[in-house]
N, C-alpha and C positions, 0 to 999 in steps of 0.2 A: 588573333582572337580578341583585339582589341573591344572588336564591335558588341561581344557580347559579355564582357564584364567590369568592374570599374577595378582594379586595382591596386591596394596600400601593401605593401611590400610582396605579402604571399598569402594574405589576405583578401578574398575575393567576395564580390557582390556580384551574385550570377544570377540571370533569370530561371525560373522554375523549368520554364521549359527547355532552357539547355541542359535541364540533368540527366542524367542518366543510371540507374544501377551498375555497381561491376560484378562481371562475374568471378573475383576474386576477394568481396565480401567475406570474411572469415563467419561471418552469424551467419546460419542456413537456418534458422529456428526460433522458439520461446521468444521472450517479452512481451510486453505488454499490447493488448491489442489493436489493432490499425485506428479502429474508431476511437479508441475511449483517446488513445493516443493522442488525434487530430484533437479532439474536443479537450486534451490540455494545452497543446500547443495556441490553438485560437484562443484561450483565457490567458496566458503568462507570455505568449512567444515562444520562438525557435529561442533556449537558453544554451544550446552548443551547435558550435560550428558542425556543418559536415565538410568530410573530408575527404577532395577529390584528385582526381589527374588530368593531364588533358588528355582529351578523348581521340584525341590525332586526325579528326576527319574535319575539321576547321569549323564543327558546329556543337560540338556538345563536352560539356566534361563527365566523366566517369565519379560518380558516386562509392567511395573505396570503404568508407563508416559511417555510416548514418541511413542505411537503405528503408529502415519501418520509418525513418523521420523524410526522409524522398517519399513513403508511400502515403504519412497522415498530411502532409504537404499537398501533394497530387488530388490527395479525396477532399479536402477543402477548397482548392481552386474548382476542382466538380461542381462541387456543392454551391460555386459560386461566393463562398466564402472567405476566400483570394482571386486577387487577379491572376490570370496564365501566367501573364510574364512575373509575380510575384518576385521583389530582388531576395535573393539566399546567402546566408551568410557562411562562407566555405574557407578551408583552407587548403588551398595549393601545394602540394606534395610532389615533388619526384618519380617515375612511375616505378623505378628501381627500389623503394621504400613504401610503394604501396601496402602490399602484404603484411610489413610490419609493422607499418599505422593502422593499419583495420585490429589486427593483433591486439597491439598494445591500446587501444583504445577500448577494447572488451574485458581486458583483463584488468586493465589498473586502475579500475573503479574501487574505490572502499566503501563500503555498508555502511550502512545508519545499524547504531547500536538499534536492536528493538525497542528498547527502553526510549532512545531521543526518538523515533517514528510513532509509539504510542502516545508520548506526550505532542508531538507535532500537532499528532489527530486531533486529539482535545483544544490543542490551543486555536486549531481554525475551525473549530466546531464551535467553541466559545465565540469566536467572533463573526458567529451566524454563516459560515458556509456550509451550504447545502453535500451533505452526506457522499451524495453523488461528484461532485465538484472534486473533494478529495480524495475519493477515490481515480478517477480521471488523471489527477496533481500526481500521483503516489503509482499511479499503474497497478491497481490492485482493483478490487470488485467492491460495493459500494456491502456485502459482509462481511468481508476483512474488518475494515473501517469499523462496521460496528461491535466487530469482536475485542479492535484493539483499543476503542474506544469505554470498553468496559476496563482491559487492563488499567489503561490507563487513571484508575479512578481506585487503584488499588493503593497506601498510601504510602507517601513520599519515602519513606525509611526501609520499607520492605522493597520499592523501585530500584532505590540506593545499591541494597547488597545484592539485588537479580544484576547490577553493572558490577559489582564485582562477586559474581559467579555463586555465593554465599545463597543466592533463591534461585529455583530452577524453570523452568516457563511452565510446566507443568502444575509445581504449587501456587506458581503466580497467577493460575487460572483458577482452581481449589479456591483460593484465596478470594479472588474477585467475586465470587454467588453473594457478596454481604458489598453494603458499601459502606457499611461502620468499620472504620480505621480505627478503631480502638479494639474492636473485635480479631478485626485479621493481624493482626500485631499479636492479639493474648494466644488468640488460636497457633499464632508459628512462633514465639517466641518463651512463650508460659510453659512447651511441652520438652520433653527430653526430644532428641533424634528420632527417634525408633518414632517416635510418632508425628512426625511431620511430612510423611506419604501424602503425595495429592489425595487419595482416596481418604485416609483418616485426617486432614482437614479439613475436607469438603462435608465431610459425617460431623467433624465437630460444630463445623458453625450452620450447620443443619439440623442440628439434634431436637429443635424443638420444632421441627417440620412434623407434622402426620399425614396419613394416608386416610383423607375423609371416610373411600368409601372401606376402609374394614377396620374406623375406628371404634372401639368399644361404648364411648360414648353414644355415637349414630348408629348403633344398631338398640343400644336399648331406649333412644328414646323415639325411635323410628327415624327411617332418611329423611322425609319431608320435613320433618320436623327440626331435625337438627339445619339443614340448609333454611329454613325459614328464621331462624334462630340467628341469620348469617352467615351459617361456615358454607363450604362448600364441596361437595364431590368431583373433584376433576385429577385425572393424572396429569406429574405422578403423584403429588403432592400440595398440600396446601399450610400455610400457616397463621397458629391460632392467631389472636388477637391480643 
């Protein structure tokens, strides 16, 4: 099998088109999707090996981890955006240990705290990457992104105790409708327990929100008039000035 890879120890550089899927793949399902897939691989690269077998018919090796990275691989050379024989960076396995390399490669991933993914966001958002780009980067949809991009803007001290458990995602969302950090701080830290319910701090740091259209003001100086005045009629709400 000389012909078709170059070889450092058990380390392989193999053409695209000797891959193959195995059908003993342990993922049958989820992650992230083909396309958004390929269009972060073409921005960063292939960042993990896949990891295959030989295929035993003296022309292809078997793909045993990395099948959606063989499939956004494959839609890019399409696309013309890799060459066919594109070289791939593989590692060589035993076919006797297959199963428990596909395995253990699914499973002994560790998460990003939430907290370091919502500040990720911000920090390549700050350095002008486009919304879509990071979601692509992160395998997520480009309204995650800008959900946790609001988290993220929640302030450093309140971030702090959601890492150690002390806030919960739920207030940490309550919390986020304001982006005055001296506010979201008095609103979860000023009140007793009983009142730091997502629901009763999302009411606190809303409380001087109204409801244009059946505010007391705008009906007795008429609607026109009040919206001419500035404010505005829209659900669900607006706030004064």
């Amino acid at each position: 099998m000389d012909m078709r890879a170059t070889t450092t120890g058990q380390e392989l550089l193999i053409p695209l088109t000797a891959l193959r899927p195995s059908r003993r793949n342990v993922r049958k399902s989820g992650g992230t999707p083909i396309r958004q897939l390929a269009r972060s691989i073409e921005r960063v690269k292939l960042l993990q090996n896949l990891i295959v077998t030989d295929g035993g018919d003296g022309k292809h090796y078997d793909v045993e981890a990395g099948k959606r990275r063989l499939k956004a691989l494959q839609l890019l050379a399409k696309r013309k955006r890799l060459p066919k024989n594109h070289a791939v960076r593989c590692l060589l396995v035993p076919d006797e240990a297959a199963l428990t390399a596909s395995l253990t490669e699914n499973t002994q991933r560790e998460a990003m705290h939430p907290a370091d993914e919502f500040e990720a966001f911000r920090d390549l958002a700050e350095q002008g990457q486009p919304i879509e780009d990071i979601a692509a980067d992160f395998g997520v949809t480009p309204l995650t992104v800008q959900r946790r991009l609001r988290l993220a803007n929640v302030s450093a001290r309140l971030l702090a105790d959601y890492r150690k458990d002390q806030v919960t995602l739920d207030q940490l969302m309550a919390l986020a409708v304001t982006d005055d950090h001296a506010a979201q701080e008095a609103a979860f830290y000023d009140v007793p327990d009983w009142q730091r319910r997502a629901d009763a701090l999302r009411e606190h740091l809303t409380a001087q929100d109204v409801d244009a259209c059946r505010d007391a003001v705008a009906r007795f100086v008429s609607l026109e008039a009040y919206e001419a005045a500035g404010a505005a009629c829209v659900a669900p709400i607006v706030r004064y000035a």
